[in-house]
N, C-alpha and C positions, 0 to 999 in steps of 0.2 A: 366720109368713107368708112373710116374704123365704126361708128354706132351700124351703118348701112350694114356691114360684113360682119359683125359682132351679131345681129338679130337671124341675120339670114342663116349663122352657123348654129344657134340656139335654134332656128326651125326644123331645120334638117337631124339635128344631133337631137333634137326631145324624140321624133319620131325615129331616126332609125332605133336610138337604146332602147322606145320602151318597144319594140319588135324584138330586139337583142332580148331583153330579158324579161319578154312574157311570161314563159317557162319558170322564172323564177317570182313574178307576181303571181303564177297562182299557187305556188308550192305556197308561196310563205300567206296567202289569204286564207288554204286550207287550213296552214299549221296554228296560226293565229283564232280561228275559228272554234279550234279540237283543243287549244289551252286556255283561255277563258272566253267567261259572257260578255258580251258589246260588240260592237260594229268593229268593221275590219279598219279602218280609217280611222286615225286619231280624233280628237274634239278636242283640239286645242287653240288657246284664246287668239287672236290675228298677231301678225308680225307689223313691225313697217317696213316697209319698201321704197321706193326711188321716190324723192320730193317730201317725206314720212307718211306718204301714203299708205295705210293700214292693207293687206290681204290676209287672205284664209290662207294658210301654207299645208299641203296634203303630204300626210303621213301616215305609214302603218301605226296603226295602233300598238303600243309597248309598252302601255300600264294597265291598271285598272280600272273601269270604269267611270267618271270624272275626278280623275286623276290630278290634274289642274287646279280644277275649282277647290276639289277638297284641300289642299295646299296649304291653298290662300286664304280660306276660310273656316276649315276645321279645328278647334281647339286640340283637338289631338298630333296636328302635324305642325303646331306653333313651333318647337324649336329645329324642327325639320325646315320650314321654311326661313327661318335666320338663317340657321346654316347652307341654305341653297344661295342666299343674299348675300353672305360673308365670300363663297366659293365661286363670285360673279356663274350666280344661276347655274352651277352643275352641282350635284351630291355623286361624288365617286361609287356609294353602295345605298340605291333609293332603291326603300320598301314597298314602294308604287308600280314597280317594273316590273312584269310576268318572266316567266323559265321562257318562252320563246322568245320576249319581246329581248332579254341580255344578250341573245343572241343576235337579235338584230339592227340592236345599238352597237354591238363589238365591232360589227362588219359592216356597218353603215346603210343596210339592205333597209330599216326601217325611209331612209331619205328617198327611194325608189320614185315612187308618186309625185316630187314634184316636178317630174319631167313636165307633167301636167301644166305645172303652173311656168314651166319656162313657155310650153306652146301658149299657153293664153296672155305671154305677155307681161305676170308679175316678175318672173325672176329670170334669170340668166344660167347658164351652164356653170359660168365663173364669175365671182364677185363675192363681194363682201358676207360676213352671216346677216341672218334676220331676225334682227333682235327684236324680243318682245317690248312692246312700248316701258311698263314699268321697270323692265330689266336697265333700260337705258337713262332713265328717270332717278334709278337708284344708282347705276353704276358712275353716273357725271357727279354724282353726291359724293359718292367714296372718291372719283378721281377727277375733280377739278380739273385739271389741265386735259385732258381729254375734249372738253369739249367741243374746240375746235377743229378736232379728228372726227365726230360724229356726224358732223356738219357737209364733210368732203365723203365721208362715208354714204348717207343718204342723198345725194346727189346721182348716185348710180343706181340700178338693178341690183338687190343681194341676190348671192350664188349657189348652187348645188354644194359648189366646190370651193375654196379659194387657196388661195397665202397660207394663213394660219392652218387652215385644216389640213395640211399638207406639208405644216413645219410644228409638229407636236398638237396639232388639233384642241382637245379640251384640257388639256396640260397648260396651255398658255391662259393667264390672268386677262381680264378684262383690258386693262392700261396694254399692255402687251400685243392683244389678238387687233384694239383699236387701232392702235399705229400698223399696226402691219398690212388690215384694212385699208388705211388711207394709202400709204405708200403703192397698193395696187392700181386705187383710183388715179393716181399720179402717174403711174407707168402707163396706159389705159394703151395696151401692145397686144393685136391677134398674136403673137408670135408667142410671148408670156403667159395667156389664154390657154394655150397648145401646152406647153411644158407643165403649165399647171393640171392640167386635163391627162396627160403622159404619166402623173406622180400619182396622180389619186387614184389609180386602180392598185396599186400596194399599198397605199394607206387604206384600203378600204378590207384588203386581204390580211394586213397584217393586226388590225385595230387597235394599233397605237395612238394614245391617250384616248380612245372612246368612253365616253360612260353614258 
C-alpha cells in the first residue's frame, strides 16, 4: 500500500508542480540562455537510483560548458577536484558556476526538472540524494562504516527532496547525510513524506547550506 500511494503522490505532485512553476521554467531558461553559451539543461554524468540502477538526472544548467568532465579530467582543476573529493563532492565557492546558475543553486530552482524524472519513474518527490557512482565509490573509502547505509539507501528511489536536504542540506558530511538517508528508508511513512515536502519550500527560499 505505502509503494502503491507513494507512486500515485509522485504522479500527481510531478504534474501539478511543474504547471505550478512553468512561469518560473521559462524565466530561468531565458535567463540561463542570455548568461552563458550551452544548452539549457545540464550534461551531467548519470546518478544511481533504486537497486544502483544508473539514470540521467535533469537539470538546469549552472556551470560552464562541460563542467564535469573538465573536473575530472583537466589538469588545471586537479586540486579543485581533491578538494571536491575531501568536501564529500561539494566545493562551497566553484569557478565552474555562471552569475545565474549561484542563483539558482541558492534557491534550489536549478533541481526544477526533475519533476521529469519523478513522472518517468527514476526518482521520487522524497527520498534519499543521487549520488554519483564514483562519489559513493570514494566516499565508502573515506567512511568505512557507511557501507552498510548505502546499501538501505539504494534500495529505494533517490529524492527531489529528503531528510538531509531539509536538516542543513550541503552542510552535512557524507557519513552524516548517509545515516540520515537510511534512517528515512527505515521510516518509509506518507505522513513523514508530507512534513518533508511542508519543510522544503523554506529551505529552498531561505538556501541554507546551498552551494
Amino acid at each position: 500500500m505505502y509503494s502503491f500511494v507513494k507512486r500515485l503522490l509522485d504522479l500527481l505532485g510531478s504534474i501539478v508542480l511543474m504547471t505550478i512553476f512553468s512561469p518560473i521554467i521559462i524565466m530561468t531558461m531565458i535567463a540561463i540562455k542570455l548568461d552563458s553559451q550551452g544548452p539549457v539543461l545540464a550534461d551531467t554524468p548519470k546518478r544511481v537510483g533504486e537497486n544502483g540502477k544508473e539514470f540521467k538526472m535533469y537539470k538546469f544548467r549552472t556551470m560552464i560548458l562541460n563542467a564535469h568532465s573538465m573536473l575530472r579530467s583537466d589538469p588545471k582543476y586537479k586540486n579543485l577536484f581533491e578538494q571536491y573529493k575531501r568536501n564529500s563532492y561539494k566545493l562551497v565557492d566553484d569557478p565552474r558556476v555562471t552569475k545565474v546558475g549561484k542563483f539558482l543553486r541558492k534557491h534550489s530552482v536549478d533541481e526544477i526538472p526533475q519533476f521529469l524524472n519523478v513522472f518517468k519513474g527514476d526518482m521520487s518527490l522524497v527520498g534519499p540524494r543521487a549520488y554519483y557512482p564514483d562519489e559513493l565509490v570514494d566516499q565508502q573509502k573515506k567512511y568505512p562504516q557507511t557501507r552498510k547505509l548505502v546499501k538501505e539507501v539504494l534500495s529505494v528511489k533517490p529524492g527531489i527532496t529528503g531528510a538531509w536536504q531539509v536538516s542543513g542540506r550541503s552542510e552535512v558530511n557524507f557519513d552524516k547525510r548517509i545515516a540520515l538517508d537510511a534512517q528515512y528508508v527505515r521510516r518509509k511513512s506518507i505522513i513523514y513524506d508530507i512534513k518533508i515536502l511542508l519543510r522544503t519550500p523554506w529551505a529552498m527560499v531561505s538556501g541554507k547550506g546551498a552551494v
